[in-house]
MARVO-926024 format. One line per 10 residues: their letters; for each residue x, y, z of C-alpha. Coordinates in steps of 0.25 Angstrom, whole numbers, plus 5000, padded with zeros to 4 digits. Layout:
REM residues N
A	X,Y,Z ~ ...
//
This chain:
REM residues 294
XXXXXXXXXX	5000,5000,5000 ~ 5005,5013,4996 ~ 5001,5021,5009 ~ 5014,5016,5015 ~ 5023,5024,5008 ~ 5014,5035,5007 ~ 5017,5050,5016 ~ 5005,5057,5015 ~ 5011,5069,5022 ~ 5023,5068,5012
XXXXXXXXXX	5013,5065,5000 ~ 5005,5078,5003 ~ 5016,5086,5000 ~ 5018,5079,4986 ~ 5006,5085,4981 ~ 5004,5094,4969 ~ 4995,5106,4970 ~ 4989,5100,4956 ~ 4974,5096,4955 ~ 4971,5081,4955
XXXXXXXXXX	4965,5069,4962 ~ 4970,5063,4975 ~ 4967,5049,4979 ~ 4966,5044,4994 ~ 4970,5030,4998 ~ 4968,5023,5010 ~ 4976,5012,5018 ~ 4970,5002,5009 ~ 4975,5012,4996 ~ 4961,5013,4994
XXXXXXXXXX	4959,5025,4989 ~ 4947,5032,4997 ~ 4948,5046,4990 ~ 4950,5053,4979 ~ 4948,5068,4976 ~ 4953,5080,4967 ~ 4961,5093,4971 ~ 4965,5105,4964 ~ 4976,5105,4973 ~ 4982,5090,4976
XXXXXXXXXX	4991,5096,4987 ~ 4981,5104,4994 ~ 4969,5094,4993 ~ 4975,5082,4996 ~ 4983,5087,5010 ~ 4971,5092,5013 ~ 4965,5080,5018 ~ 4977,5078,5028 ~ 4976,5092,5032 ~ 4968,5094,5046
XXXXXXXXXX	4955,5101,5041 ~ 4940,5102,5048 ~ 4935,5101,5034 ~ 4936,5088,5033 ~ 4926,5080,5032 ~ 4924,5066,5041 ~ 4925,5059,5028 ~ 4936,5066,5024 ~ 4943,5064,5037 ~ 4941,5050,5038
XXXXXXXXXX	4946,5046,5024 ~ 4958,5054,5029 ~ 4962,5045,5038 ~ 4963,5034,5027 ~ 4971,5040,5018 ~ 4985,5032,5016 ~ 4990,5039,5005 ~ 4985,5048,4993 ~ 4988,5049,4979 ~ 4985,5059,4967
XXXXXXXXXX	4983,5061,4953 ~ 4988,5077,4948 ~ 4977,5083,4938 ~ 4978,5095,4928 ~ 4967,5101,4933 ~ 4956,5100,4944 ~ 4946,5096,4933 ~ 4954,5084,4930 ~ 4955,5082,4945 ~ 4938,5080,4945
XXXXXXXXXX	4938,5073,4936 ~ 4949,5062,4939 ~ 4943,5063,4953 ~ 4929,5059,4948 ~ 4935,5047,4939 ~ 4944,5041,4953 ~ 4931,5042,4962 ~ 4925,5034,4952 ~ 4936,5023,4949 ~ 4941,5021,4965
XXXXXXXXXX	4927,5024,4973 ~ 4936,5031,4984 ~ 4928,5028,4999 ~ 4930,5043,5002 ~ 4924,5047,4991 ~ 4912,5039,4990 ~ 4909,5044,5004 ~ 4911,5056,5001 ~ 4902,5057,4990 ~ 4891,5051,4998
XXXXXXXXXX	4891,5065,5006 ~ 4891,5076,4992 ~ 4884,5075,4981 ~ 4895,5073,4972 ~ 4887,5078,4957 ~ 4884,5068,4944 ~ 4882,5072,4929 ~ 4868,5067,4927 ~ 4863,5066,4914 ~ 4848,5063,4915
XXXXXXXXXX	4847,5052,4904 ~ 4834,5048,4910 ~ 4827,5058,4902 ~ 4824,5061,4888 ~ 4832,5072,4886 ~ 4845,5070,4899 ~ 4850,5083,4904 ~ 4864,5084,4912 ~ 4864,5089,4925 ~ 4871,5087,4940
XXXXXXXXXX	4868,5077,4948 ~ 4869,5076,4964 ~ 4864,5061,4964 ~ 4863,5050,4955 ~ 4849,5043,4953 ~ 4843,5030,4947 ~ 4839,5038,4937 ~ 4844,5034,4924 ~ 4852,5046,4922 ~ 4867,5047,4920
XXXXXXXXXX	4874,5050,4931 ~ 4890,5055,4927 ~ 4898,5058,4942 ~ 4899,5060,4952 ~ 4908,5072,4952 ~ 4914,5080,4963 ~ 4912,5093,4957 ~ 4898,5100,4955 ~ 4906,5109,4945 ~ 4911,5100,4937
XXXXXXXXXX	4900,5093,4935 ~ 4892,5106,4931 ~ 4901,5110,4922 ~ 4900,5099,4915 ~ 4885,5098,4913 ~ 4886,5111,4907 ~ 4897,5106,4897 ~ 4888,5096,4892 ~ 4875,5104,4892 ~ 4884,5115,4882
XXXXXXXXXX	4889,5104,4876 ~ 4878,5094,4873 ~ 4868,5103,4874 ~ 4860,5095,4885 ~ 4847,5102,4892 ~ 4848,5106,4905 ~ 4833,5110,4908 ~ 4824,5102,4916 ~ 4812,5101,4907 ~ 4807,5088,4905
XXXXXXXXXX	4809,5082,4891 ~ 4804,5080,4881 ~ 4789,5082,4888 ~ 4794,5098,4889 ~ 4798,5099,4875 ~ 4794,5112,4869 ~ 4787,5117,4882 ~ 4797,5128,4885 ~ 4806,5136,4877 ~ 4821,5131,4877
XXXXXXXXXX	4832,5136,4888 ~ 4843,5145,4887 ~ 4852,5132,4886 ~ 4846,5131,4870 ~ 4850,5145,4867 ~ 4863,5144,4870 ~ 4865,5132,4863 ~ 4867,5121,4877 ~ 4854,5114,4875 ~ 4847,5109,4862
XXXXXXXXXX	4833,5112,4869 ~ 4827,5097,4869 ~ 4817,5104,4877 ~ 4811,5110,4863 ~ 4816,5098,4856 ~ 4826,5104,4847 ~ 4833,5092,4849 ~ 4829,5078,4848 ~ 4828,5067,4861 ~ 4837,5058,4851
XXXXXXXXXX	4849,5070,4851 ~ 4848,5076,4864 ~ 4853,5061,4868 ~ 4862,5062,4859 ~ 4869,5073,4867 ~ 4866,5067,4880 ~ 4874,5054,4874 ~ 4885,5064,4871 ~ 4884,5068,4885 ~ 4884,5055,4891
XXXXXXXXXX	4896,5051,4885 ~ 4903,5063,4888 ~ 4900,5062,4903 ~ 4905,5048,4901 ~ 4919,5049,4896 ~ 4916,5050,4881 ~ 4924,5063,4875 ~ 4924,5058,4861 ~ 4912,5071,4859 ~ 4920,5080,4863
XXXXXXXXXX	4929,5081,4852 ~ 4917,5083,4842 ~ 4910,5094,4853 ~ 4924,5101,4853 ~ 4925,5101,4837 ~ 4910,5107,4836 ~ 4911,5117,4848 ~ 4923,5122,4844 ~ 4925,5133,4834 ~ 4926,5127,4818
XXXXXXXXXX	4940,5133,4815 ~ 4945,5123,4828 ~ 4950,5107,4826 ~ 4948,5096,4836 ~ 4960,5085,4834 ~ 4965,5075,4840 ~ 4955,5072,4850 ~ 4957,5061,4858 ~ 4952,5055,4873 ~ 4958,5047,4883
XXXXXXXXXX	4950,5043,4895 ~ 4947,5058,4901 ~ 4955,5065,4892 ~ 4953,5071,4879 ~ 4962,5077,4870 ~ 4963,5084,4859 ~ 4971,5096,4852 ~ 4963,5109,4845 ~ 4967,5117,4833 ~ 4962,5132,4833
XXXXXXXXXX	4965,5145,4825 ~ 4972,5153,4835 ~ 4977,5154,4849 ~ 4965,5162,4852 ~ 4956,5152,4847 ~ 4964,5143,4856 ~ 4962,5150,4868 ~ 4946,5149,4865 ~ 4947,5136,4863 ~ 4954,5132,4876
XXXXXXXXXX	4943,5141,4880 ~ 4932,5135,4875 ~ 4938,5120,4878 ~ 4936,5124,4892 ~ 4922,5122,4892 ~ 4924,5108,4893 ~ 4932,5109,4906 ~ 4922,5104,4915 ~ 4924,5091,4910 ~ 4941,5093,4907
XXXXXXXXXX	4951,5100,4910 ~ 4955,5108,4897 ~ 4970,5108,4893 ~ 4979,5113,4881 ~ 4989,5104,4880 ~ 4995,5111,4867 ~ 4995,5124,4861 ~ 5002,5125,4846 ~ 5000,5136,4836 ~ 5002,5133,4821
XXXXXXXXXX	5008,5144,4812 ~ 4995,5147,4806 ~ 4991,5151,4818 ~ 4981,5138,4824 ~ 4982,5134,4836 ~ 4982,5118,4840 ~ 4976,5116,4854 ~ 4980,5102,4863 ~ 4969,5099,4873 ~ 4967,5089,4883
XXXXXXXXXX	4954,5087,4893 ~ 4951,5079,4904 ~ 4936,5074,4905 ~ 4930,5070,4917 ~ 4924,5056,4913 ~ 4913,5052,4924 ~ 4908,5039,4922 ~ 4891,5038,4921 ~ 4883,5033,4929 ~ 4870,5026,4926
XXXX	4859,5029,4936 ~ 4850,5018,4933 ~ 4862,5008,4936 ~ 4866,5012,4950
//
């Protein structure tokens, strides 16, 4: 067991001021916890610093900590969404306890109606929606939905459909281009799906879409090439007219950064003046859950 080498005090002053993902073991090497920091250094000694505001829980599963290890981040984005994807591969105890006490938020996307709508979720029911989560930030999880309403166009009013069809005049949403109004059925039952199947396999880890939403989002006079995907990362490199055009790229690119962290990893300037772009992103990948199956 590796705990019997392990300092603690002589390991907290190891770690970088970096964001990231910490993981908790116990005299078993269990691991028990695992959480994300802006600051690795400063959250992690946090839990062997004497505090009142500690909770019981908190205190107890101090007690049980043997040794710690970490995983350094780019960002604290990245750090979510790793943290998210380890909760749901090791079930740490401390965790699970702890989640019991909050209501940690899903992605719910309500499948169970004719035409779904994506909202937050505090709880998931036998319901036969989907259920995506849960996440440790309400932000995030915000920020998202919104994404994917402007992206895929997906009503957020709570009229019931398609028995109201008609009935009322269409939302702001439809007039600015974020809803296709199913509500006046301009679009049909049949391609509404079609978008929540887009939806669906965005939230589940499918980024394959993305390169044909950046290629029609983006202005004419920009290329999308070599697009590629590996496991919650996504690459690809961008050539533009100018360094301006760049900039609003990048700019424009960061309305997908609730779901990634945004990075140029190349900049080069031709001699006629374009500009060719390297970007990497990192996308959360929550796995769905299927409410009528629990």
């Amino acid at each position: 067991m590796q705990e019997q080498n392990f300092n603690i005090e002589e390991e907290l002053k190891k770690l970088p001021g970096k964001p990231g993902v910490y993981l908790m073991h116990d005299e078993k090497d269990h691991i028990i916890y695992v959480g994300k920091a802006i600051s690795l250094k400063n959250r992690v000694r946090q839990y062997f610093q004497s505090s009142r505001n500690k909770s019981v829980k908190i205190e107890q599963m101090v007690t049980h900590i043997r040794r710690f290890e970490y995983i350094v981040t780019d960002s604290e984005l990245e750090a979510l969404v790793l943290e998210c994807n380890m909760i749901k591969e090791h079930h740490p105890k401390y965790n699970t306890m702890l989640m019991d006490d909050k209501a940690y938020p899903f992605i719910k996307v309500t499948t169970n109606e004719p035409y779904p709508r994506v909202m937050l979720a505090r709880k998931m029911l036998k319901d036969k929606a989907k259920y995506f989560g849960p996440f440790t930030s309400s932000q995030a999880v915000r920020d998202t939905i919104e994404l994917l309403h402007k992206l895929y166009h997906i009503r957020s009013c709570n009229r019931s459909l398609p028995k109201d069809i008609g009935k009322e005049r269409p939302c702001l949403n439809y007039h600015i281009k974020q809803c296709d109004a199913p509500c006046q059925g301009y679009i049909s039952q049949e391609e509404y799906g079609k978008s929540i199947s887009e939806v669906l396999r965005f939230l589940g880890g499918n980024y394959a879409p993305i390169q044909k939403e950046l290629e029609e989002k983006m202005p004419s006079d920009i290329t999308v090439e070599n697009f590629s995907s590996t496991g919650t990362q996504v690459s690809f490199s961008m050539r533009v007219g100018s360094k301006s055009a760049a900039a609003n790229t990048i700019m424009q690119l960061r309305t997908f950064e609730s779901l990634s962290t945004v990075t140029t990893t190349g900049i080069d300037e031709a001699e006629d003046g374009t500009v060719s772009l390297s970007v990497l992103c990192t996308y959360s990948d929550p796995a769905p859950l299927d409410s009528s199956e629990e």
